[in-house]
N, C-alpha and C positions, 0 to 999 in steps of 0.2 A: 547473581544469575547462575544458574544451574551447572553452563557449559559456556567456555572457552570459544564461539564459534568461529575461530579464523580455524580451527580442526577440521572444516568443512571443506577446507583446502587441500585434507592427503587425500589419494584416491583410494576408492574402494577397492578391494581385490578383487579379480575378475569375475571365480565362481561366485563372491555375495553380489557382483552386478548382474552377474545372469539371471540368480534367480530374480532378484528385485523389478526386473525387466521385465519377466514373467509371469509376474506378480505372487511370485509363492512366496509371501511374506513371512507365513510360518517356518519353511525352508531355510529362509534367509536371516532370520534368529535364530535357528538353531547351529547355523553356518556360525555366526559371531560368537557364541555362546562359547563353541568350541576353539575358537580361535582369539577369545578373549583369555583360555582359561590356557592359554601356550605360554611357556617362557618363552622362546623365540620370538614372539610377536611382541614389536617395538613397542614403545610407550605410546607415540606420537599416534601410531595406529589403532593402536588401544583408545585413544581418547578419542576416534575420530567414528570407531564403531560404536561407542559407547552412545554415540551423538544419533548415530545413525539407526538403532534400536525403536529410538522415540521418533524419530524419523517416519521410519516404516507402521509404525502405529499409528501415528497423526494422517499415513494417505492411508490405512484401511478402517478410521471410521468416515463412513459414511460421504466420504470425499468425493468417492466415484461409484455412486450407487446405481443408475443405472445401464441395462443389459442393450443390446442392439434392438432388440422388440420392443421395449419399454420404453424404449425413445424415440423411437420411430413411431409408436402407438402416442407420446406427447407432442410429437409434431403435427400428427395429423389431425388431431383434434384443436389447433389452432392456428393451422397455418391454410389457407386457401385454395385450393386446388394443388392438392400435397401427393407426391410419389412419393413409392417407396424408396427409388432408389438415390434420393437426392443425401438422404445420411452416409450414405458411400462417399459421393463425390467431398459433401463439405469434412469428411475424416480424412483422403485423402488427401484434399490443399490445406488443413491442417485448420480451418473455420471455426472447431468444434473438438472441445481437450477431451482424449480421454486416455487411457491405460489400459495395460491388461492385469488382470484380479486371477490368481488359476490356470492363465490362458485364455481368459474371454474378455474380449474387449468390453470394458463399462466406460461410461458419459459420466465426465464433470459433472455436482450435484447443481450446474448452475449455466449447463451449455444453451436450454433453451432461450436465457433471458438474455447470453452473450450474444447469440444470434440476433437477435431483437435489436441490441444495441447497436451492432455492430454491421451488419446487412443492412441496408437499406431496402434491398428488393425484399429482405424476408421482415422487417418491419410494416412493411407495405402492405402486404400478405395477411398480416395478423388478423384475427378474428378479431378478441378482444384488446379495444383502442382505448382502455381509461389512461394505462400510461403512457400510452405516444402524443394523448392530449394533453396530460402533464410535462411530459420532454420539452413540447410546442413551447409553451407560457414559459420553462426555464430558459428553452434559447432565448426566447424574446427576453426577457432579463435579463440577459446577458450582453446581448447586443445593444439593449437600452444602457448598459452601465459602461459600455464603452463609451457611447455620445457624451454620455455626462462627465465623465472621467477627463475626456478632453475638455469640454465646455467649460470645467470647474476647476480643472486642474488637479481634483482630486476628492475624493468623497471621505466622510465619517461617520459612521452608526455605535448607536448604542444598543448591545444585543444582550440575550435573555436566554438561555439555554436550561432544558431538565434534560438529564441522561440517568440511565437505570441499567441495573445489571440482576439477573437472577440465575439459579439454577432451575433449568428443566425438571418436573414433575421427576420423572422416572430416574434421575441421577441424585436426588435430593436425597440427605443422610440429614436428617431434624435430632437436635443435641448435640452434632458433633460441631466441633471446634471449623471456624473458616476464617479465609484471611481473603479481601477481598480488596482489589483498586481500581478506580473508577479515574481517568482523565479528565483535567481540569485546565484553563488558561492559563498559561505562562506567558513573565512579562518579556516584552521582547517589541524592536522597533515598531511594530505596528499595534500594540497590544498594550492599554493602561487602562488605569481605574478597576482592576478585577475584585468580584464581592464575589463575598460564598453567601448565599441569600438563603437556602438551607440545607438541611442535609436527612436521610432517614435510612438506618437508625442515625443514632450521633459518631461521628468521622472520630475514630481513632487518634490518625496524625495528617495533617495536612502540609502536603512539602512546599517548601517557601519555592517564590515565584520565580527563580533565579534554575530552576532544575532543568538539566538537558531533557526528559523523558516526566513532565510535572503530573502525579497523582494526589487523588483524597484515599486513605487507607483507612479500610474497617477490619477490625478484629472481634467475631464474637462468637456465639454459641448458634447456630443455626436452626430459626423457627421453622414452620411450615409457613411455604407458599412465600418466605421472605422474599422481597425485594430492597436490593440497596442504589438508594440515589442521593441525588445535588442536584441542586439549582441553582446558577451561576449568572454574572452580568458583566461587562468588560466594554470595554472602548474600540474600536477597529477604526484606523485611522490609515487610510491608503492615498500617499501621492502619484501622482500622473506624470513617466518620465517617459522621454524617446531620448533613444541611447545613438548618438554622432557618433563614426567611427574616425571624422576627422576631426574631433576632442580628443580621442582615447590618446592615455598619457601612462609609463611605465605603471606597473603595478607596483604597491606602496605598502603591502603588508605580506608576510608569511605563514599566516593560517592555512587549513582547511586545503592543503596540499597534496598529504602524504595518503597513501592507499589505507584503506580500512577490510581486512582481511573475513572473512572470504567471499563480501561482494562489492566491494572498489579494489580489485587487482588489477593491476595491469600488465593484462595478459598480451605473449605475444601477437594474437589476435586481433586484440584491441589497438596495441601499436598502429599493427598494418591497417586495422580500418579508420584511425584517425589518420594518418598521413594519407590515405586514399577522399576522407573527406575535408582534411584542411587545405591540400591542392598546395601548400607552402608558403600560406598566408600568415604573417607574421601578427598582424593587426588584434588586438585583444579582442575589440568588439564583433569584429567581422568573424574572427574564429570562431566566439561563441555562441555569434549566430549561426555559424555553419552545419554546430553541433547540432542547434537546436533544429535546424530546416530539418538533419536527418533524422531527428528523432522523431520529429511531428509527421515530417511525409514519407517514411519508409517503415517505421516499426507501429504494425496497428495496433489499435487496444484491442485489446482481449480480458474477458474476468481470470483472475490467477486461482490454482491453489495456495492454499497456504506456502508464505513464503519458505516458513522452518523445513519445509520438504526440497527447499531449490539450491546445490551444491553451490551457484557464483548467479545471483542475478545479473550484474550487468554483461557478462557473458551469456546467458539466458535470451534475455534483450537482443545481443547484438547477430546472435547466430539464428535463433527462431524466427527475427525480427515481427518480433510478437510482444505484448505484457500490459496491466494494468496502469495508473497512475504511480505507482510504488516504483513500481518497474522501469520505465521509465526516468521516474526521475533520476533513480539510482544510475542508468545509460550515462545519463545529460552530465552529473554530476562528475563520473567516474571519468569521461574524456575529457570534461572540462580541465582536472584536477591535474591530468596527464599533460596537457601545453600548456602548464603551471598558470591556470584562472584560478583562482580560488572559488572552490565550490562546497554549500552545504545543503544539509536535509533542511526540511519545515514540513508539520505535519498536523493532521487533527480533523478539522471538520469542514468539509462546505455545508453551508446553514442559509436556505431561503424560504420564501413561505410556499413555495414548490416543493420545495425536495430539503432534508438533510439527511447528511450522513459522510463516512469517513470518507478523507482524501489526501493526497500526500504530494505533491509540486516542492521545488528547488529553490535556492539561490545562488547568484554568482555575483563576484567582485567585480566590478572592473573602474577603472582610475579613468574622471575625478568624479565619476558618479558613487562609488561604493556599492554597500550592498543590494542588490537589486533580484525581481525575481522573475522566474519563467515558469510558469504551470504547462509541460508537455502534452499532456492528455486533453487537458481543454483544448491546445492550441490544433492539436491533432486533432478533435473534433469538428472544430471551427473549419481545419482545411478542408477536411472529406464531407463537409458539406458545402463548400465554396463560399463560405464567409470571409474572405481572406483579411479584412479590418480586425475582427476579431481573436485569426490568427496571429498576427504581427502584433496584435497588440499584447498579446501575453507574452512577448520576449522582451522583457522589464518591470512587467507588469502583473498583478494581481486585482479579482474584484475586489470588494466587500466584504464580500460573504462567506469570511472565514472563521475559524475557531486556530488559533495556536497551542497544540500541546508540547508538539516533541520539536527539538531544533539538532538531534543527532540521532543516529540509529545504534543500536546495540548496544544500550546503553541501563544500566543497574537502577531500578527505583529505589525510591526514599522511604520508606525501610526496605531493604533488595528484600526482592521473590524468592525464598527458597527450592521451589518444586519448577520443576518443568513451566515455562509461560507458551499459553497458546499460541502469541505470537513473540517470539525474541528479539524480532527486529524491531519492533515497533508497537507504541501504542495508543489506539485511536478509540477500542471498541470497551477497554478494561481485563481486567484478570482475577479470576478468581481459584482458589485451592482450598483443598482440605487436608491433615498433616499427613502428607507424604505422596500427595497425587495432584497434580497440577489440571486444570479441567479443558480441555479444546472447547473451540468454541461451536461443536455440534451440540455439545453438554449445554449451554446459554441460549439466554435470550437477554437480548441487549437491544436497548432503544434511544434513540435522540431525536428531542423535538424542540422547535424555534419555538420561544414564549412569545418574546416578541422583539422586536427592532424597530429602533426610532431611529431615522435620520437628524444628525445634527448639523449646523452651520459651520 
């Protein structure tokens, strides 16, 4: 990996956070530049600017591209009886991400659809209804997988996955050399039987199934209009547990404890708002439900930017009380880890014949149950629409309709990345490079779709 990120840990120096505020991004490189090239300046801050470079590149492409007219001009052309002044109000209570570029405030390249998601009154509103009729059929899936889950005690599919990666017309460089990773299933308690069914061009290296962050790597000469893919099949095998708190028995292992730097710190912050939500409950289960209640009913979802631009997410989390599924989980994990539950990542795909596409949910320990898991964001979903069955049910629980790639965050592929990775935390969508330039993923087009899935006995 490129960089060190627990360096996301020093602080910036004041003038480079003004300008960065600002958004005078070019100000704010040439600020480091000059302060990269000081003897006086520590190492530790050297390495932290150095991180912070690509930082500030990764939010000026294309991240926050549009202007207050621009956006206000895509709301009214599909929201219902639309004022102007309503993008005030939701920039104000903080609805709708955006920054300042120059001094002028620009919109997330993605605030319309979070509103969508995430409003209900402005969902309601929408003009165009193809995906709110799609949303419908997944809840309904999901609330159907809960009945069965109980009924059965637990379900099993056999699933079918194609995933693709390319470069964008206009960034494509044809003959030069690319190295290219695309996620793949890793084995892991819920996860057997994986096939690589095929692959195009032919996979480089394919990393055994035991890899915290599991990729297929292609290394070659890049054609025009190339596309690299796999097509994959795997077992998903999920039992149906409800978690007694008057079972829970000491914890019985020392894993997955210690802070992961610099987004599982445990910040003074974080202290006082766990002992503000544990109230001084000693109980393992009950704690880590407590976590979970605040995570699902006080911090909404929201779409993120990219995470490589956010200095500590689970502080992120806890003081915007805001963030994606990512986001979240990292919350969930990072307080759990703090009243010594052992807690980790899981990541990859939710995969149905509705929708797929990346997603990122937890695990936690607790004795005599073991490893178990909790998906935040669905559960969060579940309650702000007053599902409460399918809330509760995601605190030990997982669907189906998952894909496992990553089971840690910040973590080196199998052959490591040399260039900058569009996401460093994590990897759910793939990575691609050319020698000496790592590509974001405005550069991409990246795709995942369910082949197929059979229920099995």
């Amino acid at each position: 990996m490129k960089y060190e990120l627990s360096y996301l840990s020093v602080p910036l120096p004041e003038d480079v956070l003004k300008l960065k505020l600002y958004g005078d991004f070019k100000g704010a490189n040439e600020l480091i530049d000059f302060l990269m090239q000081k003897e006086t300046t520590p190492k530790a801050l050297k390495k932290r600017l150095e991180i912070e470079k690509d930082v500030l590149g990764m939010m000026g492409i294309n991240e926050y591209p549009y202007s207050f007219e621009e956006a206000t001009n895509m709301m009214a052309l599909d929201i219902k009886e639309f004022s102007n002044d309503e993008l005030v109000v939701l920039k104000n209570t903080g609805k709708v991400d955006w920054i300042y570029v120059d001094g002028e405030v620009k919109f997330q390249r993605r605030f319309l659809d979070n509103l969508f998601k995430t409003q209900a009154s402005y969902s309601e509103r929408r003009l165009s209804t193809e995906d709110n009729a799609v949303e419908t059929l997944r809840q309904q899936e999901l609330d159907e997988n809960v009945v069965l889950m109980k009924e059965l005690g637990g379900r099993k599919a056999e699933i079918i996955i194609k995933s693709s990666i390319k470069v964008k017309k206009e960034y494509e460089r044809v003959g030069e050399k690319v190295k290219v990773y695309l996620p793949i299933p890793q084995a892991c308690t819920q996860q057997s039987e994986i096939t690589i069914i095929n692959t195009s061009p032919e996979a480089t290296f394919i990393a055994p199934e035991n890899e915290t962050q599991r990729t297929m790597y292609f290394e070659t000469v890049l054609e025009a209009d190339q596309v690299f893919e796999v097509t994959y099949s795997y077992v998903h095998t999920m039992p149906y547990r409800e978690l007694d708190p008057e079972k829970a028995q000491p914890c019985d292992i020392s894993t997955d404890l210690e802070e992961v730097l610099p987004h599982m710190a445990f910040t003074p912050y974080l202290k006082e708002l766990l002992e503000e939500i544990l109230e001084e409950e000693d109980n393992p289960i009950i704690q880590a439900r407590k976590i979970f209640d605040f995570v699902t009913t006080k911090v909404n979802y929201s779409f993120m930017r990219e995470y490589f631009t956010i200095d500590n997410i689970s502080e992120y989390a806890a003081v915007n009380l805001k963030g994606d599924c990512g986001v979240q989980a990292i919350l969930f994990i990072t307080l759990c880890r703090m009243c010594q539950i052992p807690a980790k990542w899981q990541s990859g795909l939710y995969v149905s014949s509705h929708y797929t596409g990346c997603h990122d949910w937890a695990q936690f320990y607790v004795a005599p149950y073991g490893w178990v898991h909790a998906d935040l964001s669905f559960a969060g979903g579940a309650y702000r629409n007053k599902k409460y069955d399918r809330w509760q049910y995601y605190f030990g629980n997982l669907d189906i309709f998952r894909m496992v790639a990553n089971s840690e965050i910040q973590q080196n592929f199998n052959p490591p990345k040399a260039e900058l990775r569009a996401d460093p935390i994590d990897n759910q969508r793939g990575e691609f490079e050319y020698e000496g330039q790592g590509l974001p993923y405005a550069y991409l087009e990246v795709n995942q779709e369910l082949k197929g899935m059979k229920l099995l006995d």
